[in-house]
N, C-alpha and C positions, 0 to 999 in steps of 0.2 A: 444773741446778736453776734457773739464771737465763738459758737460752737465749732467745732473741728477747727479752730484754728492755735498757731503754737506762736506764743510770743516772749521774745528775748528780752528782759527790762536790766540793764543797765545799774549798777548801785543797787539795788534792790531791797537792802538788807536794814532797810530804814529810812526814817525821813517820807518824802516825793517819792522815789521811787517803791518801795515798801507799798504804800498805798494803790499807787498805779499796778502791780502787782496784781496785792490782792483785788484790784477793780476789775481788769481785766479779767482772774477766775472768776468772779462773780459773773460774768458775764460770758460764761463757757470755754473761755483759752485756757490749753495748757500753759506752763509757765517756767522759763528757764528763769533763776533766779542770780543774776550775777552778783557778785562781791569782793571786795578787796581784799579788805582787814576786817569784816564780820561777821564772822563765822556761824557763829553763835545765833546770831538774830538773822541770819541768810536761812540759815536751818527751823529757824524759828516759823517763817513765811512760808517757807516749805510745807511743812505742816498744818500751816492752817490753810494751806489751796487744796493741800490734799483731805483734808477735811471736810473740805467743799465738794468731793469725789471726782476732782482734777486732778491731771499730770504734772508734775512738778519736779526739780531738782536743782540744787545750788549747785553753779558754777566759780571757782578763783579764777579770777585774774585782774591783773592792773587792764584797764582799755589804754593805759599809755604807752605798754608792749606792746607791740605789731605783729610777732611772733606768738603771742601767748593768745590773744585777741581772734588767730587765724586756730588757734589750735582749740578753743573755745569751741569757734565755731562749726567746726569739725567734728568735734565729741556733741555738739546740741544734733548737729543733722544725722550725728549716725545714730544715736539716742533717741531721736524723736522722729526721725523721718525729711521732716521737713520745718522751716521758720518761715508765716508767717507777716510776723510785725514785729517791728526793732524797733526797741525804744531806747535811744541812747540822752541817759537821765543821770550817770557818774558824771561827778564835777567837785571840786573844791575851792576853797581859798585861801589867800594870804595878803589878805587886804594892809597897805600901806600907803603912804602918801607915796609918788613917784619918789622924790630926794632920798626918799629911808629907804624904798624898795630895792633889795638885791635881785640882782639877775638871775640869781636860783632860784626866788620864789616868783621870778617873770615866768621865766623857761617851766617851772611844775604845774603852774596854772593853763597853763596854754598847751603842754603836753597831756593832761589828763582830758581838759576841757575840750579843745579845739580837735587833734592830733588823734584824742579817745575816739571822737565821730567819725573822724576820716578813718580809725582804723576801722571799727565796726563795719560799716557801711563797705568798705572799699570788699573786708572779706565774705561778706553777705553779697554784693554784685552779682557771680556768676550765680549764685546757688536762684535769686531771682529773679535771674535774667531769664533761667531754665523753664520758671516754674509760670515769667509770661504773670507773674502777679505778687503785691506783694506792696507791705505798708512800712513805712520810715517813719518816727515822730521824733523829732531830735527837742530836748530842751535848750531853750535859750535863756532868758533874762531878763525884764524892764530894766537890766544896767548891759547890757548889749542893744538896744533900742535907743535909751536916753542917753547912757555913761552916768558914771557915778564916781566923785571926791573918793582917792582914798581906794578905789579898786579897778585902777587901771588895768591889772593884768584880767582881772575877771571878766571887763566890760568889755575888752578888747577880745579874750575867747570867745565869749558868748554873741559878741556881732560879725568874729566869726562864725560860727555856726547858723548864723541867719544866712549868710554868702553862701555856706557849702550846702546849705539846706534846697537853695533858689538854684542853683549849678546843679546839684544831683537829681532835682526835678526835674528839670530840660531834659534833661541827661535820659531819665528813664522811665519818661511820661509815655512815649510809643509801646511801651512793654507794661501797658496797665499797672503802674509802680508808683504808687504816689509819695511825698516827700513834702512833710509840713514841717514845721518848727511851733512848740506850743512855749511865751514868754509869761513867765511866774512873775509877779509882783513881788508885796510882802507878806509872805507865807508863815505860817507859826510850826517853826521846824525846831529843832534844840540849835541851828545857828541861827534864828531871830533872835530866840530865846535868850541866849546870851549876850543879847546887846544890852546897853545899859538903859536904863530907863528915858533917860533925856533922848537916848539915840532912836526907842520907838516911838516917843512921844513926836518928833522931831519928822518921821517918818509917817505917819499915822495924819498927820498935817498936811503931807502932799496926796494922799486916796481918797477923790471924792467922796467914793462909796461907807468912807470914815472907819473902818473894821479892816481885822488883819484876814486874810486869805485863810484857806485851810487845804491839805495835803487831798484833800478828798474833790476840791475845785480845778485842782489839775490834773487827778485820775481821770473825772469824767471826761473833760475835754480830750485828753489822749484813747478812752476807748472811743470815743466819738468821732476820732480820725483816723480810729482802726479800723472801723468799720463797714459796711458795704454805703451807713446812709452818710458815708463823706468822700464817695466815691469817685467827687468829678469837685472835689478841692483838691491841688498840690501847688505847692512852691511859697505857700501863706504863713503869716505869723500868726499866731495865733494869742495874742494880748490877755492875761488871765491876771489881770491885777489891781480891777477894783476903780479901775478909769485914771491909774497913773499916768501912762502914755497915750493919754488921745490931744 
């Protein structure tokens, strides 16, 4: 399904991203593997794409650098040729009520989260503007769709990236370039993981579908919008979380 083609996945080095990864080789992409701080398990994914008798190689950098994000992308195209499919899937958090939140941990969430896509995407442009084709999947959130108690700066990245997702569709829909946004629920990542009991129990209450998501229910739908059979979808959210937000 994604033979010959080279896809950039974002965080990669675990979690959501980690999986989409490996989905993608499974399904014939090369694979740039980005990372921040994990090196270790960046190198780890590496390995097993390559396993798969794919092209693979861990890339560092923060996507909150602009400069580093542009120099990324630089070393993937002269590395591989050419990119494909962007999957911009690094994100973090620092969930607080607003009153406790500091402006540091506003400004980190919104710089990795929001700022990370715009960097991506903005230094990816010409290279598919050239190539006349070419797939964006940005994640977002069911707490950028709904909002969410307690992680204002997240919910606020992440319905930004529904905006920038809808903007850079317009943007580069005449250039056979599509630009979705895929929104996770609640996923069983090690940051569910860590929540306290009452808090999944609590959360597990609002998913119709009563079960917690899995890392592997967001790979598929991102190679599904890598793909050639989602070739006349762009500018959609794409809701992966169990009938949260309907």
């Amino acid at each position: 399904m994604l033979t010959g083609k080279v896809a950039l996945v974002t965080g990669a080095g675990r979690g959501i991203g980690r999986e989409i990864a490996l989905t993608l080789a499974e399904y014939g992409a090369d694979v740039i593997v980005n990372y921040n701080g994990s090196k270790e398990k960046a190198e780890e994914v590496v390995m097993q794409i390559e396993a798969m008798g794919r092209k693979a190689a861990a890339m560092q950098c923060s996507v909150a650098d602009f400069e580093a994000c542009g120099k990324m992308i630089t070393d993937a195209l002269a590395e591989f040729g050419h990119v494909d499919i962007l999957v911009n899937n690094a994100g973090i958090t620092k969930d607080n009520l607003v009153i406790k939140m500091t402006e540091a941990d506003f400004d980190a969430v919104i710089d990795t989260n929001l700022k990370g896509t715009f960097n991506t995407m903005k230094h990816m442009y010409r290279p598919f503007l050239k190539q006349k084709a070419g797939r964006i999947i940005n994640l977002s959130s069911v707490s950028g769709v709904l909002g969410n108690a307690g992680q204002a700066n997240y919910a606020a990245s992440k319905a930004g990236v529904i905006g920038l997702t809808k903007s850079m569709a317009r943007e580069l829909a005449s250039r056979n370039i599509t630009v979705n946004a895929v929104a996770p629920g609640f996923i069983d990542t090690d940051m569910t993981q860590a929540m306290t009991d009452t808090a999944k129990e609590a959360t597990l209450a609002q998913i119709p579908l009563k079960r917690v998501g899995t890392p592997k229910d967001i790979a598929e739908t991102v190679a599904f919008l890598a793909s050639d059979k989602a070739a006349y979808i762009t500018g959609q959210v794409i809701s992966v979380d169990g009938g949260m937000a309907m």
